[in-house]
N, C-alpha and C positions, 0 to 999 in steps of 0.2 A: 540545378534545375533551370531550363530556359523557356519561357513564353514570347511567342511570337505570335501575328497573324499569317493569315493565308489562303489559299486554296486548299480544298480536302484532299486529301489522298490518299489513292486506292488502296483497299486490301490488298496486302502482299501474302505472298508464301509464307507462313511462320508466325504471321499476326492470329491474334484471336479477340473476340467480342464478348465481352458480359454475358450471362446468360438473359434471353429472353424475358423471361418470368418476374425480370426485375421491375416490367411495369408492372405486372398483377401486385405484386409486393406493395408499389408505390400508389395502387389504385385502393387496394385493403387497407394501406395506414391513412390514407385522404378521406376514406368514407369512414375510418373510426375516429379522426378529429373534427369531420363535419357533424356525424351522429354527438357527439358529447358536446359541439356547442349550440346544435339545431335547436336541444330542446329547452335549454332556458333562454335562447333566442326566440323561440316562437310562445315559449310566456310571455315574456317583455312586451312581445308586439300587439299579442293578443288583450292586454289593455289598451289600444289606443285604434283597434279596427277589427272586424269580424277575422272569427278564429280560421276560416278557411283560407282567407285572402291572407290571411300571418303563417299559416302552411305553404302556400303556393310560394310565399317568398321565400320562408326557409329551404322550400325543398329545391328552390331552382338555385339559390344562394351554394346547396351544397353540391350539386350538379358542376354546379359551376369548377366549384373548389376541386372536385375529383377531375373534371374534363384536364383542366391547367396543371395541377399537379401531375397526372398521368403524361400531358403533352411535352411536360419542360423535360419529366424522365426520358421519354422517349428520342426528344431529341440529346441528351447525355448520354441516354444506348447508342444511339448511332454515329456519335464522335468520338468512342471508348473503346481505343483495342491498347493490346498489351502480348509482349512476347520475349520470351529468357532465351539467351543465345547461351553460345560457351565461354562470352567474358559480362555481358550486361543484362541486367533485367530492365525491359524498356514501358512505360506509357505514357499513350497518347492522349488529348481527353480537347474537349473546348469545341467552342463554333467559332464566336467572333476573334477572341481570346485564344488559339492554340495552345497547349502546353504541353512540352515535348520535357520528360523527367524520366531519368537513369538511374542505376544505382550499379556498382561495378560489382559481381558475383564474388570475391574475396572480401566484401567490405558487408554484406549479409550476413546479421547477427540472427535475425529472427523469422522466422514466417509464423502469423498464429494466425489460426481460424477459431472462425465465433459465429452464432448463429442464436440468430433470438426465434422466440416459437413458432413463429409465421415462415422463418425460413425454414428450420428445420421440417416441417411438413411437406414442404415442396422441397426437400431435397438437399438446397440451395445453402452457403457458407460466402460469410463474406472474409479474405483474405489480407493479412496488412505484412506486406514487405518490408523490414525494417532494417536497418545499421543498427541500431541503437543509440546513438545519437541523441541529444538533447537540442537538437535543432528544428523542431517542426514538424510540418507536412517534408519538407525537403530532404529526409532522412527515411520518410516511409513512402509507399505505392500500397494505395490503398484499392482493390480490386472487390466491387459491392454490385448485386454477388455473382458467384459461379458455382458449379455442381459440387457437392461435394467432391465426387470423385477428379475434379481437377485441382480444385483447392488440394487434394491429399498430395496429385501429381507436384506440383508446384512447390508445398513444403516439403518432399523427399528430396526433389532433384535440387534447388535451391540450397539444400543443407545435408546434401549428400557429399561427404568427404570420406568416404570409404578409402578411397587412392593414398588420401595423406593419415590418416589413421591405422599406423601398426597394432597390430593384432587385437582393430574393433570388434568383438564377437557380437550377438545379441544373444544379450541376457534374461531378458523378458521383463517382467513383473517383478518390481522393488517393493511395492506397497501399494493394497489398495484400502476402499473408504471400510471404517469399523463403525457400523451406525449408532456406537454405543460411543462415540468422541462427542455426539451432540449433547452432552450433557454436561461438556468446557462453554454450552454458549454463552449461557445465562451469566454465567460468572467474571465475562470476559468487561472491558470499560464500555462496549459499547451497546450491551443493554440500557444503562440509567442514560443516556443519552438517545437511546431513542426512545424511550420512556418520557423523556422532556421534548425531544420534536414533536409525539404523540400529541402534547397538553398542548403545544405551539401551534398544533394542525389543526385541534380540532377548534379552538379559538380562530383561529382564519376561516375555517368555512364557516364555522357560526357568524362571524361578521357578515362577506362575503351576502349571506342571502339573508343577514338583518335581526338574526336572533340572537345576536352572542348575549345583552341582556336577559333574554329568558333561558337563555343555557346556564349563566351562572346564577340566577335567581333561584333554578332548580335546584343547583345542586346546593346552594345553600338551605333550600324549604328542606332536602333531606337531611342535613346536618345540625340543624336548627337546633336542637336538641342535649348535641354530641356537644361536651367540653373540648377548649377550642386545643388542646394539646394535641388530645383523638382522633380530631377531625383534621389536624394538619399529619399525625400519622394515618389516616386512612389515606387521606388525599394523594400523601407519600406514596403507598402502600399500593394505589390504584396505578399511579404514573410507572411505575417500578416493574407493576406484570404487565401492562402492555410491554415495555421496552423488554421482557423475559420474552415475550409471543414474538416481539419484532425481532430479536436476536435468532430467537430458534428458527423462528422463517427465512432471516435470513441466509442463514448459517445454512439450511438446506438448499435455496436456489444456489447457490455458491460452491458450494462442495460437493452437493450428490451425484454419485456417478465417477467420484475421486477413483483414476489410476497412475500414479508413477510407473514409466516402464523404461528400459534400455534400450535404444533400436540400434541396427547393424551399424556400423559410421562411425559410433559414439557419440550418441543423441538421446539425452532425458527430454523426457515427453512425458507434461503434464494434462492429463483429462479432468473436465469435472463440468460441472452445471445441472441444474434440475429443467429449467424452463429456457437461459440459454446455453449453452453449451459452449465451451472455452478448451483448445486443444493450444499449450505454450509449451514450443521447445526449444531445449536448452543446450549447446554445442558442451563438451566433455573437455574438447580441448579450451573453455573459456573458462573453465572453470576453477576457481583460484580458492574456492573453501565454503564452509558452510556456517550459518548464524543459526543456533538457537534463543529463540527469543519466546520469555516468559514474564507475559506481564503476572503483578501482583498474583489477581485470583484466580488465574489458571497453576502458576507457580504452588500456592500454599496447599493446593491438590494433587501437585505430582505430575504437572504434563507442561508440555512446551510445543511450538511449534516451528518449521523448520524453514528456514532460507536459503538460498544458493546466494553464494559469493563469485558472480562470472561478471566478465565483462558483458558488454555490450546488452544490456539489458536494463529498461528503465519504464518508469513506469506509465502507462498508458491513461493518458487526461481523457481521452473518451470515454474510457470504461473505467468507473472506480475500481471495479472489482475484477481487474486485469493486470493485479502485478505482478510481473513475470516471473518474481524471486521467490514465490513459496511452490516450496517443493510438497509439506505436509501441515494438513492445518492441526489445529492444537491436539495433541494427541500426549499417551505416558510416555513420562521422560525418558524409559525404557526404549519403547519404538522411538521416537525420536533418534536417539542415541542409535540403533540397531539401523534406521534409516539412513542417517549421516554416513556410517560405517560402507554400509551399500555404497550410496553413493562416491563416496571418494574412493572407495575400490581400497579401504583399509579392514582387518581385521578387528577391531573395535576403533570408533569413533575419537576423535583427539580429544573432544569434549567431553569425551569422560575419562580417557586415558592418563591424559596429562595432570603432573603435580604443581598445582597453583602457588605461587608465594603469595605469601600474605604483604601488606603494605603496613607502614610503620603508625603507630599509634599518632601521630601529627597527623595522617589522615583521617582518624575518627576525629580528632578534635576540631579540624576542617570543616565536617558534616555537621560534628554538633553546633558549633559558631551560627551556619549558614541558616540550619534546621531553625533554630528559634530567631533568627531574625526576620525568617518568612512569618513566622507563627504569632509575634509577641504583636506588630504594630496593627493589627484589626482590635486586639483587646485593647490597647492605646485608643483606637482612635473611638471607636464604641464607648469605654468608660468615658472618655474627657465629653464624647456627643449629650452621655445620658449626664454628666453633672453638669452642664452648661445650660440644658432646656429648662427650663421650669417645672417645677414637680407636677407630675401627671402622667397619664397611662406614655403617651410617647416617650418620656424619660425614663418610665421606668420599666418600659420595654428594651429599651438601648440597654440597659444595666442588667436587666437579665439576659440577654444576650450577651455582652461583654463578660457577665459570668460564667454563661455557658461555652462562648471562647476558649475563653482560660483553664478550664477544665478539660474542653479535649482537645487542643489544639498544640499547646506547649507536649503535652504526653506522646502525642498521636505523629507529632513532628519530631521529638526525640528518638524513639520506635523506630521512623524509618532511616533517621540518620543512622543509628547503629546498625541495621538491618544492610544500609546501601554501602559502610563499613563492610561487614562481614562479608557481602558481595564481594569487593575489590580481589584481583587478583592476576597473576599472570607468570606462564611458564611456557615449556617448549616442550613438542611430544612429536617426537619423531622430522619428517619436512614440516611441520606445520608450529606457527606460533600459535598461542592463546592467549584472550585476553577476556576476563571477563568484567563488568560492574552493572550498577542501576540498581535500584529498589522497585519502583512504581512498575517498571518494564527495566528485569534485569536481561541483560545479553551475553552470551559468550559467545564469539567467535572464533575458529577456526582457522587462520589464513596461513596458504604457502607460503615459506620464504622465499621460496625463489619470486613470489609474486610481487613483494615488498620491492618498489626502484627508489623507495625514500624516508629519512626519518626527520620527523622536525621534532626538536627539544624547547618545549617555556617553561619558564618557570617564572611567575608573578616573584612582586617584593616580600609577600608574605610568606610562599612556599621557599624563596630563598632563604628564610630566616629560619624554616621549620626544616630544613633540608629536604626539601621533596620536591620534584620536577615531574611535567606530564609530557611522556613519547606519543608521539602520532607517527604510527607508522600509513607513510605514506603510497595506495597501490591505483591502478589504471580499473580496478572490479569493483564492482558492489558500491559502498557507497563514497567510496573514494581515498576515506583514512579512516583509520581506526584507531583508537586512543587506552594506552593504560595510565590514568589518572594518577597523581600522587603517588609516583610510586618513590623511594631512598633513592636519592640523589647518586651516589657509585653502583646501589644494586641496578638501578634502572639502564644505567650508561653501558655497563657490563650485561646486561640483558641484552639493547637493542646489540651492542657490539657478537655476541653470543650468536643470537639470532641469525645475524647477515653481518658475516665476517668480512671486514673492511669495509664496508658503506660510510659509517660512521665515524672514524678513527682518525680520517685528516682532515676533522673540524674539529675535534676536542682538543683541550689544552690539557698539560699533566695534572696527572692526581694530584700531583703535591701545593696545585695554584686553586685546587674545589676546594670550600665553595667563595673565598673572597675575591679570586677575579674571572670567577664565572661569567661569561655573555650570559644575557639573560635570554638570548635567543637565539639558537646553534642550527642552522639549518642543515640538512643532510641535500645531497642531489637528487633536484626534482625529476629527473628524468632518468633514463637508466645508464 
């Protein structure tokens, strides 16, 4: 990227300009953020001077704010062009500031169009040109907005590789939305979490305008009554459905309108949104495998949700809910499975194809060690708090507490160590390795071999002793490595070897020196 100053310069042949409408756009968000502070602006004022002179301000205050924000767009319409040749995609943008930003057509990993409800009415999509890159603004061109119908021009042509793609057909539709998957929402970790933003929000606005004391005075005259066990399970009980309502709402603005399809080129292309709307596509040739990923309480139901393992894809900090890697949201393990398959262009899915080995009994004992060292020191520190205070409700609420620690804390951390135990695992199905583990959110992935350019080998002092060492197979996709944990120290080495034959092989020392002058840290080449 370079910025300079200068003189402007003319429209040429080839150049093109934002679409117009982007002040209407810019004048409708201006007079929704003047409207939402005018009016406890002009309460404020209206104690301290008659209510119409506290109008006349507010309302030229918001005039104001619309005139300026509409003018500053207007002049960023008319320093804003932008034009794809047959090696560069080019924009211009700035007054004082020039900034003249390229990005070379081979190094184009993504185009996605988004549009929130104000544009889609007017037609209008805003575009982000990307590498994939984890570099910034200076990896994307960001183009806010343009017609739909050119934003579609701009992601065909830009990710049209038809010429280098042998026998790309289009295949159409892989999977669209089943509106009977919105019943993984509730279950999923981020209901009880927004269940406690919920309790977090409404305490801030109750501040905010001075009431938070008679907000909780209330809810205490209603529970007044209730034993105080009840009344911290209602309370539970109340934070819990909102964050069920916040999931299922959100889970609808985010998903609805869900289609995976195939376009001609070899191009996955993901739709969905209720209120905005999100079209991410995904090159075929970047494609190096697929993650299903099952947290806990979607898992104990049967469904999983699906990722893409490509390159050049990462996740977008504007938009939370723009990461380019889910191909399907939580759905039965079935389609899951039957979708993977689709996509990688296999006759069933590796993730469920493949025969997993198990890892050796030292890895349970690994999990269990760790499990109750997370779990024991709150019952520590709880009993020692509650025998150190003086007798009274404060101590001897520590001590029931600490009791009730130790009752489900030790079990409930056991539980998942075996659990993340029986997880473990890893074998080979066809081009593709497998690797799966986790508990709370177990994973298995899918990866090419051929995509693997590298293996690192550790193994800590302890897993030396236990014989078990962790592979991280090293790729340029997705999240960068991926790791089969503890697995027997020869089976794991004969695994990665198996895998990707000869990467490995002129860094290990013979069998017959494993495991006493094992390195304790064998790197494979990082590069290909």
């Amino acid at each position: 990227m370079s910025e300079e100053t200068g003189p402007r310069e003319p429209l040429d042949e080839g150049w093109r300009r934002l679409d117009r409408r982007t002040l209407l756009v810019t004048a409708a968000v201006m007079a929704g953020v003047a409207l939402s502070a005018s009016v406890p602006t002009a309460i404020g004022l209206a104690g301290g001077m008659p209510l119409w002179k506290a109008t006349a301000l507010v309302l030229a205050g918001a005039a104001l704010l619309i005139v300026c924000g509409t003018g500053g767009d207007y002049v960023r319409w008319r320093r804003t062009r932008y034009r794809t040749g047959p090696e560069r995609a080019e924009l211009h943008t700035g007054l004082f500031l020039v900034k003249r930003r390229s990005l070379a057509r081979e190094r184009i990993r993504t185009v996605d169009l988004t549009a929130d409800p104000l544009l889609r009415v007017l037609g209008l999509v805003k575009v982000r040109i990307g590498t994939g890159e984890h570099s910034g603004g200076e990896s994307t061109l960001e183009l806010d907005p343009v017609t739909r119908a050119e934003g579609e021009r701009l992601r065909t042509e830009l990710l049209d590789h038809t010429n280098d793609m042998s026998g790309g057909v289009h295949e159409g539709t892989l999977a669209v939305l089943d509106p009977g998957w919105i019943r993984y929402a509730p279950i999923s970790f981020l209901a009880p979490l927004l269940g406690g933003a919920a309790v977090g929000g409404l305490l801030q606005v109750s501040e905010w305008f001075g009431v938070q004391t008679r907000v909780i005075d209330w809810i205490g005259d209603r529970l007044r009554d209730t034993p105080l066990g009840w009344a911290v399970v209602i309370l539970v009980a109340a934070a819990g459905l909102a964050g069920v309502v916040g999931a299922l709402g959100l889970w609808i603005e985010m998903w609805w309108n869900y289609r995976l399809e195939r376009e001609p080129g070899g191009t996955l292309r993901v739709r969905r949104g209720l209120f905005t709307s999100r079209s991410v596509s995904v090159e075929e040739r970047r494609l190096r495998g697929v993650e299903l990923v099952e947290p806990l309480g979607v898992r104990l139901v049967g469904a999983a949700r699906l990722d893409a393992v490509a390159t050049g894809l990462v996740h977008d900090d504007e938009d939370k809910h723009a990461d380019h890697r889910n191909l399907l949201p939580a759905a039965p393990r079935a389609v899951a499975d039957a979708v993977a398959a689709r996509v990688l262009r296999e006759s069933a899915s590796p993730t469920r194809t493949a025969r997993l080995t198990a890892h050796p009994r030292a890895a349970r004992a690994r999990r269990l060690r760790r499990a109750l060292a997370a779990a024991l020191p709150p019952v520590v520190i709880l009993s020692v708090l509650g025998l150190l205070l003086p007798d009274g409700p404060p101590a001897r609420a520590l001590l029931y507490a600490a009791l009730a620690s130790a009752v489900i804390l030790p079990p409930a951390a056991v539980l998942l160590a075996l659990d993340a135990y029986r997880n473990l695992g890893h074998g080979l199905s066809g081009a593709y390795l497998v690797a799966r583990s986790g508990s709370l959110r177990r994973t298995t992935v899918a990866l090419q071999r051929a995509g693997v350019i590298g293996w690192t080998v550790r193994q800590s002092y302890f897993q030396r002793r236990a014989g078990l060492l962790t592979l991280t197979a090293t790729t340029a996709a997705g999240e960068g490595a991926y790791h089969v944990h503890d697995t027997a120290q020869d089976e794991g080495l004969a695994f990665a070897e198996e895998a990707v034959p000869g990467l490995l092989k002129p860094f290990l020392e013979p069998k017959d020196r494993w495991p006493t002058a094992a390195p304790e840290n064998a790197h494979g080449p990082e590069t290909p």
